[in-house]
VEXROMAR-100873 format. One record per residue: x, y, z of N, C-alpha, C, O in turn. Coordinates in pm, 1 decimal. Atoms other than C-alpha are relative to their C-alpha. Last residue first. Example, Ala and Ser with C-alpha at 12.3 -4.5 7.8 and 13.67 -1.06 7.14 Angstrom:
! VEXROMAR-100873
<node n_u="-82.0" n_v="-119.0" n_w="-6.0" ca_u="1367.0" ca_v="-106.0" ca_w="714.0" c_u="-77.0" c_v="109.0" c_w="73.0" o_u="-26.1" o_v="219.8" o_w="89.9"/>
<node n_u="89.0" n_v="-119.0" n_w="0.0" ca_u="1230.0" ca_v="-450.0" ca_w="780.0" c_u="90.0" c_v="120.0" c_w="0.0" o_u="193.6" o_v="118.1" o_w="66.5"/>
//
This chain:
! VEXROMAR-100873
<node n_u="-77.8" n_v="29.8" n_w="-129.8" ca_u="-12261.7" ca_v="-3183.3" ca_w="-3035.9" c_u="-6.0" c_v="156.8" c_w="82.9" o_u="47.6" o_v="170.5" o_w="192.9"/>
<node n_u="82.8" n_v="7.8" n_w="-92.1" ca_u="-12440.4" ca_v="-3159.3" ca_w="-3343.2" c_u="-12.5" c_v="-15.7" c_w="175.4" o_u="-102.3" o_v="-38.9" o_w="256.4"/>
<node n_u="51.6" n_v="120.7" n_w="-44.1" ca_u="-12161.8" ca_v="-3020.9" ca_w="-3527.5" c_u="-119.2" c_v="-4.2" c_w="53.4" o_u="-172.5" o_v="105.0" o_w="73.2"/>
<node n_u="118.7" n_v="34.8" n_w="18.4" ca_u="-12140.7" ca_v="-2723.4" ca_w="-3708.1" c_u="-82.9" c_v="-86.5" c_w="19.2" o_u="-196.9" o_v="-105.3" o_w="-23.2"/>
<node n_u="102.6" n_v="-95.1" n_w="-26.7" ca_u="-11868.8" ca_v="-2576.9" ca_w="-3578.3" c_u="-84.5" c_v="-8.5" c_w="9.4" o_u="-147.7" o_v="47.3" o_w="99.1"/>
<node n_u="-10.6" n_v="16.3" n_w="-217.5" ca_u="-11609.1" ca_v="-2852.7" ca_w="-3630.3" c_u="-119.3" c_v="60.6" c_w="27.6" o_u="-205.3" o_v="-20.8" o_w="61.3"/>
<node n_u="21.7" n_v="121.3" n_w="-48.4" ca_u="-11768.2" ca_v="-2909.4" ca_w="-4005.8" c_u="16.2" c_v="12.9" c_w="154.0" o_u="-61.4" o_v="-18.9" o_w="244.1"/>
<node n_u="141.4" n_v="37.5" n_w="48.1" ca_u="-11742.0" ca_v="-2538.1" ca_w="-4049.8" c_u="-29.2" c_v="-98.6" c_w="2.0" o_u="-150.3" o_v="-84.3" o_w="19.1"/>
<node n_u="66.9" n_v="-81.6" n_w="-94.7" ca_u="-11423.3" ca_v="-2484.7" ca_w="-3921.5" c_u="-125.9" c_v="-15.6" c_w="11.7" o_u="-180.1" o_v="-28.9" o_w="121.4"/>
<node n_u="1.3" n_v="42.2" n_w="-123.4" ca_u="-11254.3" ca_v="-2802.8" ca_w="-4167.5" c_u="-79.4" c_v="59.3" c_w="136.5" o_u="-119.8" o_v="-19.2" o_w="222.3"/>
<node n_u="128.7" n_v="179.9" n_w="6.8" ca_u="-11471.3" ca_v="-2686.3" ca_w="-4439.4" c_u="62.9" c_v="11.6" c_w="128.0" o_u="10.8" o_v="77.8" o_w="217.7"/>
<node n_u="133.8" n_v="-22.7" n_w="-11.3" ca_u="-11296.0" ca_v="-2333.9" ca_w="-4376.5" c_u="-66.8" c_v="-65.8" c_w="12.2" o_u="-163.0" o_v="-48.3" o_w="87.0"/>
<node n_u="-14.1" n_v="-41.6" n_w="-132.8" ca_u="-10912.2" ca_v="-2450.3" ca_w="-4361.2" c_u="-122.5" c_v="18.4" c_w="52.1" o_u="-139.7" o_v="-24.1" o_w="166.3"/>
<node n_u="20.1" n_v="98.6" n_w="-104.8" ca_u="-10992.9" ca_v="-2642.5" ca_w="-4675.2" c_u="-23.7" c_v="8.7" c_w="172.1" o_u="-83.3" o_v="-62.1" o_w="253.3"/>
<node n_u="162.4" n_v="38.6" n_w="-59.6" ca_u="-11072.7" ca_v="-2333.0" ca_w="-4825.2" c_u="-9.3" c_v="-107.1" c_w="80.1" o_u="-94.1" o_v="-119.0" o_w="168.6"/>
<node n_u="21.9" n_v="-88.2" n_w="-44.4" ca_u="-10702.1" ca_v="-2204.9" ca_w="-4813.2" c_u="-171.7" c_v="-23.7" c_w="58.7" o_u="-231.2" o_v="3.8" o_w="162.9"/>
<node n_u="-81.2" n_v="-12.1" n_w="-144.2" ca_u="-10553.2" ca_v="-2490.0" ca_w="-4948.4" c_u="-81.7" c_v="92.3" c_w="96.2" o_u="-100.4" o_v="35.6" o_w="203.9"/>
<node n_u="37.1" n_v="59.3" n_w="-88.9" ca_u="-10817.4" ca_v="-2504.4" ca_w="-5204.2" c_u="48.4" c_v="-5.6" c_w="121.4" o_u="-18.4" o_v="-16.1" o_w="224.2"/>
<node n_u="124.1" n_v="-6.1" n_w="-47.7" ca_u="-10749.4" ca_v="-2191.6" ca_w="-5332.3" c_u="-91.0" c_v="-114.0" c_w="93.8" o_u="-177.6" o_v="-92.1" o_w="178.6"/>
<node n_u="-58.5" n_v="-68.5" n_w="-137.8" ca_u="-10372.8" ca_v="-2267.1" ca_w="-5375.0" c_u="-182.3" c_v="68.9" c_w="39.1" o_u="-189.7" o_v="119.9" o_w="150.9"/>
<node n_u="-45.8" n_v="99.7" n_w="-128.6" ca_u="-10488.9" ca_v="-2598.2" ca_w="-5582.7" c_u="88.7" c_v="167.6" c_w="107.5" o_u="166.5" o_v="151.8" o_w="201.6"/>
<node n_u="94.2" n_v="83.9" n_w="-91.4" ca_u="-10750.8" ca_v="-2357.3" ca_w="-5772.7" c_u="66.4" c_v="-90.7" c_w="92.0" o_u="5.9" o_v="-127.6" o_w="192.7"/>
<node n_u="68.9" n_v="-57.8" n_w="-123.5" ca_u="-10448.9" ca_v="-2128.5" ca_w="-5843.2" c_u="-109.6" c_v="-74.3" c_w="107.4" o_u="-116.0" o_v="-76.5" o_w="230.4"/>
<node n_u="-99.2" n_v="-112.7" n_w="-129.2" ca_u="-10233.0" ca_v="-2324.2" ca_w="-5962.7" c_u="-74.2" c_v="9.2" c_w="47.0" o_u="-111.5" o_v="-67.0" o_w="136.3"/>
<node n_u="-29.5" n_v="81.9" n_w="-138.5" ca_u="-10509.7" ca_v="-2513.3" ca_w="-6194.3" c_u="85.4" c_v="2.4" c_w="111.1" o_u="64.0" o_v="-68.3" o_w="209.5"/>
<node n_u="104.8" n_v="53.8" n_w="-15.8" ca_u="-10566.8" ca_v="-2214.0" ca_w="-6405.4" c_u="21.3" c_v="-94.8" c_w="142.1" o_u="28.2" o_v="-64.3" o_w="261.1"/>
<node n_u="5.7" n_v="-87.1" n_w="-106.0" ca_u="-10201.5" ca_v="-2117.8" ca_w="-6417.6" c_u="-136.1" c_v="-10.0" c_w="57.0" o_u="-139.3" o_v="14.3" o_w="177.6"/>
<node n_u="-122.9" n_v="50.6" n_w="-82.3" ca_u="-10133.7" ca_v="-2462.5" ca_w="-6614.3" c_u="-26.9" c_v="127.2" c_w="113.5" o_u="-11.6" o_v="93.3" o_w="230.9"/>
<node n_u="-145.3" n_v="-7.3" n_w="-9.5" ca_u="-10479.7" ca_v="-2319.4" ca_w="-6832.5" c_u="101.5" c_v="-54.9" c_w="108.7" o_u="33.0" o_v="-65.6" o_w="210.4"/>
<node n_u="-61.7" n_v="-62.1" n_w="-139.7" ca_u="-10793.9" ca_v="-2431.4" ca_w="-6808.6" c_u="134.4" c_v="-46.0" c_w="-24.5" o_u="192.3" o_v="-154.3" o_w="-33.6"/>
<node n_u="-107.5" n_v="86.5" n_w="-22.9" ca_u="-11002.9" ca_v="-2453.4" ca_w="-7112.3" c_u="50.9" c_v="19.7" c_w="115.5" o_u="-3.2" o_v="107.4" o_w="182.8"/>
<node n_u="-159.7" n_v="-66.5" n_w="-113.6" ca_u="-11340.9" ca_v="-2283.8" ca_w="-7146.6" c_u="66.0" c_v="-60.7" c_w="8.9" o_u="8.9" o_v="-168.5" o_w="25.6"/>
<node n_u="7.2" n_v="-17.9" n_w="-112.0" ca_u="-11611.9" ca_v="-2491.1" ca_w="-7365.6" c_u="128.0" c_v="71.1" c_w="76.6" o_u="238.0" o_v="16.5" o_w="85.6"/>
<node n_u="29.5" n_v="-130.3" n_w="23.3" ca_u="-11644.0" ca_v="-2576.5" ca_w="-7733.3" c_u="32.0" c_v="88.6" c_w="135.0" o_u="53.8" o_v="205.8" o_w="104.1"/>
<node n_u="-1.1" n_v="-56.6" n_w="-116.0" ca_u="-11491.3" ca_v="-2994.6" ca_w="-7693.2" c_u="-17.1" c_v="214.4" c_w="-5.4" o_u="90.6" o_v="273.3" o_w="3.8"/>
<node n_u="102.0" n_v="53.4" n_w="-56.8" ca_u="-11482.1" ca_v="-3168.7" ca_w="-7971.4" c_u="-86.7" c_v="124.1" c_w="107.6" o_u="-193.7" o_v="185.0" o_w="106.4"/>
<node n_u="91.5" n_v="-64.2" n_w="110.6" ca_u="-11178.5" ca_v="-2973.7" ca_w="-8135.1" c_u="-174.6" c_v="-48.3" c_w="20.4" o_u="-261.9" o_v="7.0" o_w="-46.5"/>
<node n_u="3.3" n_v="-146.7" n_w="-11.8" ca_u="-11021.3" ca_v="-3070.1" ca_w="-7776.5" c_u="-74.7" c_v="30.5" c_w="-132.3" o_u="-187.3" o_v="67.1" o_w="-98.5"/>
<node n_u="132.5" n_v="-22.2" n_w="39.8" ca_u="-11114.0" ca_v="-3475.4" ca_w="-7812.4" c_u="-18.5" c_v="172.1" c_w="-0.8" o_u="-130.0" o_v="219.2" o_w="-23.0"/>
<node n_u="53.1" n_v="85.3" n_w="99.1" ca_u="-10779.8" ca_v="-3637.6" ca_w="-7722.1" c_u="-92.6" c_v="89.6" c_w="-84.3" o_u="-51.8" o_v="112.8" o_w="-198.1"/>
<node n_u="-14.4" n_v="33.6" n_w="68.0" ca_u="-10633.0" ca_v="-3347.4" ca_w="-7555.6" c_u="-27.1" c_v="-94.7" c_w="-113.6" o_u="6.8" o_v="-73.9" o_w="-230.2"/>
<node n_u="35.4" n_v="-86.2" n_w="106.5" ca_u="-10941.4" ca_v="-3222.5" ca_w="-7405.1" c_u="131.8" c_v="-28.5" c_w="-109.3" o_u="104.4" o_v="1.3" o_w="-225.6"/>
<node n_u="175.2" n_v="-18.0" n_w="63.6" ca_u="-10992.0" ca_v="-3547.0" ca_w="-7237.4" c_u="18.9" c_v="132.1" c_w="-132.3" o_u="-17.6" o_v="127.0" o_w="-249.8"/>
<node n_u="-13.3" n_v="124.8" n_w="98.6" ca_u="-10594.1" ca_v="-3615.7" ca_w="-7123.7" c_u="-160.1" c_v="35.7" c_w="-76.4" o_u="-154.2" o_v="32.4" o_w="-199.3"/>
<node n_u="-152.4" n_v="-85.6" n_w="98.9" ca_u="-10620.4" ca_v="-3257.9" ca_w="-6976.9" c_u="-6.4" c_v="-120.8" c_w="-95.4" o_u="-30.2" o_v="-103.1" o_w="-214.8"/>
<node n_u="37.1" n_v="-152.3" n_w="51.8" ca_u="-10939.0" ca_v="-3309.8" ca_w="-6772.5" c_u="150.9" c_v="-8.6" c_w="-157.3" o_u="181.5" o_v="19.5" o_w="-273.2"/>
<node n_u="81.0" n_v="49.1" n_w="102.4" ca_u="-10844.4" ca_v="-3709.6" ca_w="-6677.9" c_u="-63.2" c_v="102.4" c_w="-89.6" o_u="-116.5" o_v="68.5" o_w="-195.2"/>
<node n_u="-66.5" n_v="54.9" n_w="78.6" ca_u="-10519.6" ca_v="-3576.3" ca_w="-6543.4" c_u="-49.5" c_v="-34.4" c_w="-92.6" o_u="0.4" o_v="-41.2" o_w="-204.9"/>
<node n_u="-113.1" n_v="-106.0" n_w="102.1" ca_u="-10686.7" ca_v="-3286.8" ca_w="-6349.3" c_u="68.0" c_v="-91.5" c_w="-85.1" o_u="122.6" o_v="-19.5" o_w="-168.7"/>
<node n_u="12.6" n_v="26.5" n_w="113.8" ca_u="-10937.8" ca_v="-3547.6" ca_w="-6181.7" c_u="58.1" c_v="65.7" c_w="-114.3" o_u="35.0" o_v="40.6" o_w="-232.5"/>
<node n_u="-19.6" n_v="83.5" n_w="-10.7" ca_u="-10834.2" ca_v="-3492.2" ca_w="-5801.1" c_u="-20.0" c_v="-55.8" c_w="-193.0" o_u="67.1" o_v="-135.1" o_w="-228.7"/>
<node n_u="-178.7" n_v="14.7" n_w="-14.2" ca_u="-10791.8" ca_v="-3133.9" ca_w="-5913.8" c_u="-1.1" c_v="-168.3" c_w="-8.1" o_u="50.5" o_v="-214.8" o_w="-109.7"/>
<node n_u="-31.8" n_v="-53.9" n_w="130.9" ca_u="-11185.1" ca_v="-3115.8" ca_w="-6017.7" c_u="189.8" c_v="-20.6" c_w="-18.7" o_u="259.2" o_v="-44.7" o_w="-117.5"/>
<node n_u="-8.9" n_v="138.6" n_w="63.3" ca_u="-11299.7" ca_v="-3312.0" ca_w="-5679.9" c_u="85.4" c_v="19.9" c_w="-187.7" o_u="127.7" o_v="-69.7" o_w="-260.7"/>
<node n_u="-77.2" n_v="123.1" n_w="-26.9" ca_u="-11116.8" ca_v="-3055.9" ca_w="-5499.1" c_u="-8.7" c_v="-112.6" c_w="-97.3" o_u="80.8" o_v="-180.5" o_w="-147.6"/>
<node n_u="-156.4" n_v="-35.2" n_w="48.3" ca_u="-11264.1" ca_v="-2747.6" ca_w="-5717.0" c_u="94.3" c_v="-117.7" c_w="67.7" o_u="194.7" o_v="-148.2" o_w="3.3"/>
<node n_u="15.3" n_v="3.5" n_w="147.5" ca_u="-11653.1" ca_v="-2916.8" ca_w="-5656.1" c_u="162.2" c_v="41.7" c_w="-27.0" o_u="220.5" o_v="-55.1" o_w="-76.0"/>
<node n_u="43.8" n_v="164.1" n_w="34.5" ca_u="-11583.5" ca_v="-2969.6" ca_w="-5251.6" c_u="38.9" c_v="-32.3" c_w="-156.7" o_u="126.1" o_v="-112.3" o_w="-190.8"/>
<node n_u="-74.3" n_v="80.0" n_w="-34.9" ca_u="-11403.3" ca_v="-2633.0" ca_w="-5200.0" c_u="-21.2" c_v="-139.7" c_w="-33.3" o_u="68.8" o_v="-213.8" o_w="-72.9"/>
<node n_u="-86.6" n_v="-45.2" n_w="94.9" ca_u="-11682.2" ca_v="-2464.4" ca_w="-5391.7" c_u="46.1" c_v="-83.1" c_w="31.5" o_u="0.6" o_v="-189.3" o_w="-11.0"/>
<node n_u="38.8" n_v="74.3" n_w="148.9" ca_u="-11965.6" ca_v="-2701.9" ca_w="-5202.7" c_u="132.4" c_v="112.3" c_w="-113.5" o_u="133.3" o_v="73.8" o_w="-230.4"/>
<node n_u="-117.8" n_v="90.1" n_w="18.3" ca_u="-11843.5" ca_v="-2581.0" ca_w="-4862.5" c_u="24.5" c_v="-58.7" c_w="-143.8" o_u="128.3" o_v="-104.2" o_w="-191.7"/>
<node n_u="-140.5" n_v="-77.3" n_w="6.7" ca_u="-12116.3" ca_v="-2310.6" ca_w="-4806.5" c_u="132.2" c_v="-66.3" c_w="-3.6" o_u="226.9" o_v="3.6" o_w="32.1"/>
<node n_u="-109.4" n_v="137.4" n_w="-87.0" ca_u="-12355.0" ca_v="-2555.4" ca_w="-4916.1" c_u="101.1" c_v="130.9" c_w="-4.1" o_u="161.7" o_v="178.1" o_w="-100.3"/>
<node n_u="35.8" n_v="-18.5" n_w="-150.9" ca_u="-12685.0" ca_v="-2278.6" ca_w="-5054.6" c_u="94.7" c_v="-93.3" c_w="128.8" o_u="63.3" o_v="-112.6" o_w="246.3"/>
<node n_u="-16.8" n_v="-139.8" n_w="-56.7" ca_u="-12494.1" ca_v="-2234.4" ca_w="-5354.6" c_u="-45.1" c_v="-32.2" c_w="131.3" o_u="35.4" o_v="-26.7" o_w="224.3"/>
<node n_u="128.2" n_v="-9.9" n_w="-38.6" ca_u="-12433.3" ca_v="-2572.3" ca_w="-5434.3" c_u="-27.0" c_v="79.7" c_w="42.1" o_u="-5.0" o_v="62.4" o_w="162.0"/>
<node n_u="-15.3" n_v="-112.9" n_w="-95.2" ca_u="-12103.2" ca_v="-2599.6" ca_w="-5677.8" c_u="-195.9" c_v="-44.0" c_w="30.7" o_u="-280.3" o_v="-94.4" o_w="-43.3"/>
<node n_u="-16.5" n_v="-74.7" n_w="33.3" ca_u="-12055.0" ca_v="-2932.8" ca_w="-5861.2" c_u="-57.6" c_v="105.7" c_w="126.6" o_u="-87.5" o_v="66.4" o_w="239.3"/>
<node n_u="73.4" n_v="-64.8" n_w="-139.7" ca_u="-11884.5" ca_v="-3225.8" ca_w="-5741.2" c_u="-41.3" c_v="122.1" c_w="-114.7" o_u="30.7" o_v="139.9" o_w="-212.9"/>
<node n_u="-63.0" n_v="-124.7" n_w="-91.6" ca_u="-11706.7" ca_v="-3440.7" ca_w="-6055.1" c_u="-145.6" c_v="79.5" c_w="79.7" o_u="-262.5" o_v="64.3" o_w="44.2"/>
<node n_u="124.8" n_v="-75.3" n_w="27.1" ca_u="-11829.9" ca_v="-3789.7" ca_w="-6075.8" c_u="72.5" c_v="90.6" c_w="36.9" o_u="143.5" o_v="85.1" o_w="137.4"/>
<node n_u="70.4" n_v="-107.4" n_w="-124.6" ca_u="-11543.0" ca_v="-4025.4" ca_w="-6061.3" c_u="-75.5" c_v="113.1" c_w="-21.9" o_u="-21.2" o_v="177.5" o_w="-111.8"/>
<node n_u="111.5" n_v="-164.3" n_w="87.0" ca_u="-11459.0" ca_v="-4300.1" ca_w="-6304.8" c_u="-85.1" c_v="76.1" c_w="114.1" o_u="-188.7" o_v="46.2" o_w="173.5"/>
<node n_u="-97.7" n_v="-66.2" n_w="81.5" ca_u="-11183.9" ca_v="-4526.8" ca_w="-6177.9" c_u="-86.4" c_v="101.1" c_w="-60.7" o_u="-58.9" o_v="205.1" o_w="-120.6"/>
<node n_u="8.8" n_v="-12.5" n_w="147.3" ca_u="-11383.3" ca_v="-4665.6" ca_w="-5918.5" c_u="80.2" c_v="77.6" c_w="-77.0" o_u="135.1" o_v="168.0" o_w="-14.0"/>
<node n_u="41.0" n_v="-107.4" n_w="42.8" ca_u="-11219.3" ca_v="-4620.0" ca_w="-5533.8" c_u="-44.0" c_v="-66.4" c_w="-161.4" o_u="47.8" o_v="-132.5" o_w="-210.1"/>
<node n_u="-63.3" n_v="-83.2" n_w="55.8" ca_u="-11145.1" ca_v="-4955.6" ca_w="-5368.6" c_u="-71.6" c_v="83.5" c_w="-68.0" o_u="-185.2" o_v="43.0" o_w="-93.0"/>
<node n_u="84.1" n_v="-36.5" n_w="110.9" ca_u="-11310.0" ca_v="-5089.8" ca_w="-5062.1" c_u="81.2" c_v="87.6" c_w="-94.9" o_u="132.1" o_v="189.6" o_w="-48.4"/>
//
């Protein structure tokens, strides 16, 4: 089954203690279509930008949260 080319980004669920990690993953996986977007259409576009140090950090934030989903999925099994 292949992936669509247009992907819904995740957004945060407060009460999903995983839902950052989820919403900032799906946001990296789409970092090309972010940047290509506000270049085309940036005077369009009124909204916060995200800087080259911007997306650093969220890919060393995910590293770090991933470790947590993964605990929290083991943890939370039904098993």
């Amino acid at each position: 089954m292949s992936e669509s080319p247009l992907q819904k980004l995740q957004q945060d669920v407060p009460t999903r203690w995983n839902s950052v990690y989820i919403m900032m993953k799906s946001l990296l996986q789409a970092e090309a279509a972010v940047v290509e977007y506000i270049l085309k259409f940036g005077s369009n576009y009124k909204g916060p930008k995200l800087l080259d140090s911007d997306w650093e950090k969220m890919s060393k934030y995910c590293e770090v949260l991933e470790l947590f989903c993964q605990a929290t999925v083991l943890l939370g099994g039904e098993k």
